[in-house]
N, C-alpha and C positions, 0 to 999 in steps of 0.2 A: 193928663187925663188917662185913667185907664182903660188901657187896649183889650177887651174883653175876649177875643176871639182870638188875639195871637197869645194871651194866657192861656187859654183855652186849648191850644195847638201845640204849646210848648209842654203842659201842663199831663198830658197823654202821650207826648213824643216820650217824655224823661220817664216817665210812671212805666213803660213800655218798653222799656230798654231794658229787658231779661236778663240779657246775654250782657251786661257792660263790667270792663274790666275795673275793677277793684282795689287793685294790688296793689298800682305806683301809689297809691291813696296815703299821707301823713297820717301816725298814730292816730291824730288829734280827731280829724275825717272822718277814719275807723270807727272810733269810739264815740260818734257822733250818731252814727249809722244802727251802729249798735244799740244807741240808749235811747231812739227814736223808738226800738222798737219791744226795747225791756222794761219792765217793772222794778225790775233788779239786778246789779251788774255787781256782783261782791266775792273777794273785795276788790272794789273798784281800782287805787292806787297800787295792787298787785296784779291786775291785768293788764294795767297800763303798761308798765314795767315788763309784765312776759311780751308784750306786743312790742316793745321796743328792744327788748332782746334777738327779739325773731328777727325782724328787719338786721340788725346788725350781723347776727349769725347766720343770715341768710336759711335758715334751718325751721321749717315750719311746725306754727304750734298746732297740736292734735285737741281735735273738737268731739268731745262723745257726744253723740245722742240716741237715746235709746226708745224703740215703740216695739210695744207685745201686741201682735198681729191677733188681737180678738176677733176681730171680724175686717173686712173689705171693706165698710161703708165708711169712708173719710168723708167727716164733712168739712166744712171751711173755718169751723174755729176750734178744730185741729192744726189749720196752718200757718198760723204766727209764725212758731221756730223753723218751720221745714223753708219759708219765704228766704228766713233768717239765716238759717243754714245753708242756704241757697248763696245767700252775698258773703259772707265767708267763706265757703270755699272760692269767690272770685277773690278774696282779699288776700289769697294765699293759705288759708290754711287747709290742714289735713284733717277731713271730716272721718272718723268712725262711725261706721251707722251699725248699732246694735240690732240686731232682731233677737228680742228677747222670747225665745221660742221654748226656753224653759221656764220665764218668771208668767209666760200667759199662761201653765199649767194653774199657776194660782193665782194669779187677777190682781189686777192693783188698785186697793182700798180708798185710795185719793183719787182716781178717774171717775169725775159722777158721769161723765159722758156713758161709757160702759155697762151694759149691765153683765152681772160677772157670771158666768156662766163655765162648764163646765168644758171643755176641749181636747181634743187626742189629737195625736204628731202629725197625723194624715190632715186633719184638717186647717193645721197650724201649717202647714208646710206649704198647702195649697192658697192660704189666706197672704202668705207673706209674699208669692208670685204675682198674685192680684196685685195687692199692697204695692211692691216695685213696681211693675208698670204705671199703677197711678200718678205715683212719686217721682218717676222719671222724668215729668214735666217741670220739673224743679228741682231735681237733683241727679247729678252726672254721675252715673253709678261705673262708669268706667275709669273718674279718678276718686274713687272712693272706696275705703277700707270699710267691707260690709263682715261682721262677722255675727256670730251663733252664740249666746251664752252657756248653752247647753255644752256649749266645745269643755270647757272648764269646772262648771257645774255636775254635769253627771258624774265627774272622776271627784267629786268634792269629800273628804271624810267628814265622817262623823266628828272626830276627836279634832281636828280642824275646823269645823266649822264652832265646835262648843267654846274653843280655845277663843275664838274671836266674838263668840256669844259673853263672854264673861269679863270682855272690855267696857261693854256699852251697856250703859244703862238705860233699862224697858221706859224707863220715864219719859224718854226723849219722845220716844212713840205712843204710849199712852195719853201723855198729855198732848196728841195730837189734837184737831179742830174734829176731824173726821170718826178719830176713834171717841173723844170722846163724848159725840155725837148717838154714837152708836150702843156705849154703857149709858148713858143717858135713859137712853127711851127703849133698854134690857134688850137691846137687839143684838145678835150672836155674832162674836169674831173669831175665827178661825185660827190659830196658830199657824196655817201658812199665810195669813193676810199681815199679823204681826213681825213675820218672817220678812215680808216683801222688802220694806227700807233695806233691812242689812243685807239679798241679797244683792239691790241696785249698788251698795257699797263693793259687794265682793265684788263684781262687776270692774268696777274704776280700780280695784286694788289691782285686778288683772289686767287690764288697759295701761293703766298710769297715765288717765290724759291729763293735758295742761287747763281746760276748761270741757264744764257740762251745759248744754243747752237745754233748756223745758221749759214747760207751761206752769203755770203760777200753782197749779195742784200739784207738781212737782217739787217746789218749794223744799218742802221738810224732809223732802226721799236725798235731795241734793244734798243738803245739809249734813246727814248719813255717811253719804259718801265720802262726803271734806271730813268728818270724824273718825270715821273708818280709818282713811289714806293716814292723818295725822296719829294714831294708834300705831302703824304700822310705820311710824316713824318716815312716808313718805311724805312728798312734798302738798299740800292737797290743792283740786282742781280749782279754776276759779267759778263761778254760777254766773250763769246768766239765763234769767227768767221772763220769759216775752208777758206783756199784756196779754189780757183774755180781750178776745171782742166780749162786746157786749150781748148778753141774754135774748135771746129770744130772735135774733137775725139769722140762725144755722140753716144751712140745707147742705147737702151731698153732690161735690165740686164732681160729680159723673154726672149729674140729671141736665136735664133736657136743655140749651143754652135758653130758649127764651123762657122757661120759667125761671130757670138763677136770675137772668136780664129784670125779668119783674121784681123776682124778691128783692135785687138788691135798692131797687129806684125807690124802693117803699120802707127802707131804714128809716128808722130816726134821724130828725137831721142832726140831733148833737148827737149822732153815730158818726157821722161821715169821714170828718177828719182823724179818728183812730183807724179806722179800716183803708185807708189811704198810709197809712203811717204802718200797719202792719203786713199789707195784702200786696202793696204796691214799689215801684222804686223811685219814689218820690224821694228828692233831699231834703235834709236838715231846714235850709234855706228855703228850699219852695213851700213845703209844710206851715213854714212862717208865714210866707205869702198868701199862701191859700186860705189859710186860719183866720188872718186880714182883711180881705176880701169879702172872705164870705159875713165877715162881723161889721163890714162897713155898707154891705149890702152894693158891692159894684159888679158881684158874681153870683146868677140865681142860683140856687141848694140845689132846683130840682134837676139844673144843666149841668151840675159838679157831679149827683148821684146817675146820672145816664153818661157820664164821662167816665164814672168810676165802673161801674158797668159792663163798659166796651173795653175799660185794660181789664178786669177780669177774664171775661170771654176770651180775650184774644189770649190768655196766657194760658188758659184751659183749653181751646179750641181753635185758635190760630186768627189771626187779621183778619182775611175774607170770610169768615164764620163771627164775624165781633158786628164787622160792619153790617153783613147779611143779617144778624139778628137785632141791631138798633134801627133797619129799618122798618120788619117785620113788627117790631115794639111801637114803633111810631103807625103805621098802617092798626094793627089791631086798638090804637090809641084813638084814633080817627072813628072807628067803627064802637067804640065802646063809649065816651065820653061825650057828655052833653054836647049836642051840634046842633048850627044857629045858619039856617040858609038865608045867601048874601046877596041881592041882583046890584050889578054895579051899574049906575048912571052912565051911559059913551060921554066921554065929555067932561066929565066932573072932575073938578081938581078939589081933592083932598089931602091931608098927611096920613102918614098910614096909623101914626098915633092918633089925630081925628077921627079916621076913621073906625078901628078898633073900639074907642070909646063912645065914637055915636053908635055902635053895633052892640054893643052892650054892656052891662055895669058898670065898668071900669070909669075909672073919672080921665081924664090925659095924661094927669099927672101921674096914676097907678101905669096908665097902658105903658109912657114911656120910660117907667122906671121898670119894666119887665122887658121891654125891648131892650135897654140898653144894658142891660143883666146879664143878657144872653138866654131871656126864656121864651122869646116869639120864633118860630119857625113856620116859613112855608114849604108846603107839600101838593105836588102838581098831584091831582087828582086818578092819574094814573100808576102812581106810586113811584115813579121812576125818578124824580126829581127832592132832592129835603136840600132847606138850606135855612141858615140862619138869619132873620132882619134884624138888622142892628141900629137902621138908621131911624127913628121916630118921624124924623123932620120931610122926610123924602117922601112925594107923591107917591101914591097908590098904585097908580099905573105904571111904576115901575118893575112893579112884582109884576114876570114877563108873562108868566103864566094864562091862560085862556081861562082854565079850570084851575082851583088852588084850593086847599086848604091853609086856614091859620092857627097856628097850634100856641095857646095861651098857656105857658107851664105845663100840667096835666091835667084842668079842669076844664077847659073850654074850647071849643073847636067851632072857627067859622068857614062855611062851603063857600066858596067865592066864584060867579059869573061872570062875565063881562060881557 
C-alpha cells in the first residue's frame, strides 16, 4: 500500500537537499541529472566521454555560462540552468560565469523575456551586483571563475573581427526562427543584433570551455559558438540546453514569499512535474515515482504543488520562512474559501470519511479517496496546530482539537465544534 505521508516526507527531504555532494556520482548518474533537466545534451556521446575523461584525469571540466545583466528583475523561468549549474558545480565541475557586460550594450535578439533597451556601463555594472547577490542563493561565487567580456572585447580589432566575419555564413543567423520573424512582419534588425551569435562565439574562442549551458532561446547562439570554436580549428564546447517552464507561471524569485507560495499552488497541474524536475533536487528515480503517483491518483496534485511550494521558499528564503509561509497560506486559505460551520454531537461515533461526507457533497467514496491522497488537513482554530488526516476509517473524535478546521484540498473548509 502506498505510504503517502512518508512520500511525502522523503519527497521534500531530497527535493531540499541544496547543498548535496555530487561528485562521487557514476558518469551514468551525472548524465542522468543532467538530461532530467535538458531539452538538449549534444553531442551527447561526446559529453559523455569528456565526463569520463574528467573522472580519470582527475582535472575538471569547464562549464561557460553566460547572462547580460539587462536589468535585476530575475524571474523563475530564468532559473532552469543557474539550478543546473548549481549541481554541476557539486558534480565537480569548473563553472565560468560570464557577465556579458559588453554584449548587454546590444541586447540579445533571442531573449523574448527582455525588452531591449538601451544601457551605459554605470548601470550595467550596478545591475550585475544586484544580479550576484540574487544568484548567490544558488551559485558559490567563491569557487567560481566570474569574468567580463568586455576584458577581451573592448581590445578586439577590426581586421580580426572581419577575419572571422568572413568564416560564417549570415544564413546561419538569418534563417533564424527569431530573425526571421522579424523580416517577416518588416520590423527593423540592427547590425549589432545580427552581431550578437558571433560575439557569444568570440566569447568561447577566448574561454575554450569544454561545455555551454542555456536556455532553449539560446539554442542557435550555442550552436555559433561550437562553429566558431570548429573554424578556429579548436575542439568545440558540448551544449546543454535546459527546458523552458512553461508560459504563463513567471514571477520575480525576490517578491513577497506568500505571493510566490500562491502563485506556484495554482500552476497547472500538467505543470507540476517539470518545475520539480527543473527548480528542485529531486532524482531521476523519484521523478519516476512522483509521475506514478500522481497518474495513479495515490498523491493529491494539490499536496504535491504546496510541497512544491515550500522547497521553493525554502531555497529562496530559508526553512523557518518555507514553513512560516505554508501556514500563513493555509490560515488565509481558511479565511478565503468556502466554509461550512460544523456543531458536533458529544457522543456520536462517526468516521471522519462519514462524517465529511454527511457535511457535504462529497460521497465517502470522494471524501476517502482525498484523505488517503493526502488532501484533508486539520487546522486547530487558533492557527497553531496543521496536520494531515490520513486515516478515513478513524472516529471523528480523534481529531484532539476542541476547535478545528478541515481543509478539503483548496475548495472547502469545515469550522468544527465539539
Amino acid at each position: 500500500m502506498f505510504d503517502v505521508m512518508s512520500f511525502i516526507s522523503e519527497l521534500e527531504k531530497e527535493c531540499t537537499d541544496f547543498k548535496k555532494n555530487l561528485n562521487g556520482l557514476e558518469t551514468e548518474s551525472q548524465i542522468e541529472i543532467i538530461k532530467l533537466a535538458c531539452s538538449n545534451v549534444y553531442p551527447e556521446e561526446s559529453i559523455i566521454e569528456k565526463m569520463e575523461q574528467q573522472k580519470h584525469d582527475k582535472k575538471p571540466l569547464t562549464v561557460k555560462f553566460g547572462i547580460d545583466p539587462m536589468n535585476t528583475n530575475v524571474l523563475i523561468d530564468h532559473m532552469p540552468p543557474i539550478v543546473l549549474l548549481s549541481k554541476l558545480q557539486r558534480m565537480g565541475y569548473k563553472i565560468i560565469f560570464l557577465m556579458g557586460d559588453f554584449t548587454a550594450l546590444i541586447g540579445d535578439p533571442s531573449d523574448k523575456t527582455t525588452s531591449q533597451r538601451k544601457l551605459n556601463r554605470k548601470k550595467i555594472e550596478a545591475n550585475f551586483k544586484t544580479l550576484k547577490e540574487s544568484l548567490s542563493r544558488f551559485i558559490e561565487f567563491t569557487k567560481t571563475d566570474a569574468v567580463f567580456n568586455s576584458a577581451w572585447l573592448n581590445d578586439l580589432k577590426l581586421l580580426d573581427l572581419v577575419n572571422i566575419m568572413k568564416e560564417i555564413d549570415i544564413f546561419l543567423t538569418l534563417n533564424r526562427e527569431d530573425f526571421k520573424k522579424k523580416l517577416d512582419s518588416t520590423s527593423s534588425i540592427s547590425y549589432a543584433e545580427l552581431m550578437y551569435p558571433l560575439i557569444m562565439g568570440i566569447d568561447s574562442l577566448q574561454i575554450g570551455p569544454d561545455l555551454e549551458l542555456g536556455r532553449e532561446d539560446q539554442l542557435n547562439n550555442l550552436h555559433m559558438c561550437r562553429r566558431l570554436m570548429e573554424v578556429k580549428e579548436m575542439e568545440p564546447e558540448g551544449i546543454m540546453i535546459t527546458h523552458a517552464l512553461p508560459q504563463g507561471d513567471s514571477f520575480a524569485i525576490d517578491g513577497d514569499p506568500q505571493v510566490i507560495f500562491k502563485k506556484i499552488v495554482k500552476i497547472d497541474n500538467s505543470h507540476v512535474l517539470m518545475w520539480y524536475k527543473l527548480l528542485t533536487e529531486i532524482t531521476p528515480a523519484t521523478a519516476i515515482q512522483l509521475e506514478r503517483a500522481i497518474k495513479e491518483g495515490h498523491i493529491n496534485i494539490q499536496t504535491v504543488k504546496e510541497v512544491l511550494a515550500k522547497i521553493i521558499i525554502n531555497k529562496l528564503y530559508g526553512k523557518d520562512k518555507s514553513e512560516l509561509t505554508y501556514i500563513e497560506y493555509i490560515k488565509d486559505l481558511v479565511k478565503t474559501a468556502p466554509t461550512k460551520e460544523i456543531r458536533m454531537i458529544p457522543g456520536s461515533v462517526m468516521s471522519i470519511g462519514e462524517f465529511i461526507a454527511a457535511s457535504t457533497d462529497f460521497t465517502v467514496t470522494e471524501a476517502e479517496n482525498i484523505i488517503v491522497s493526502g488532501g484533508a488537513r486539520a487546522l486547530s482554530c487558533d492557527g497553531g496546530c496543521l496536520t494531515f488526516i490520513l486515516d478515513s476509517s478513524a472516529d471523528i473524535s480523534t481529531i484532539y482539537f476542541d476547535k478545528f478546521y478541515i481543509i478539503m484540498l483548496d475548495k472547502l473548509i469545515l469550522r468544527i465544534r465539539k
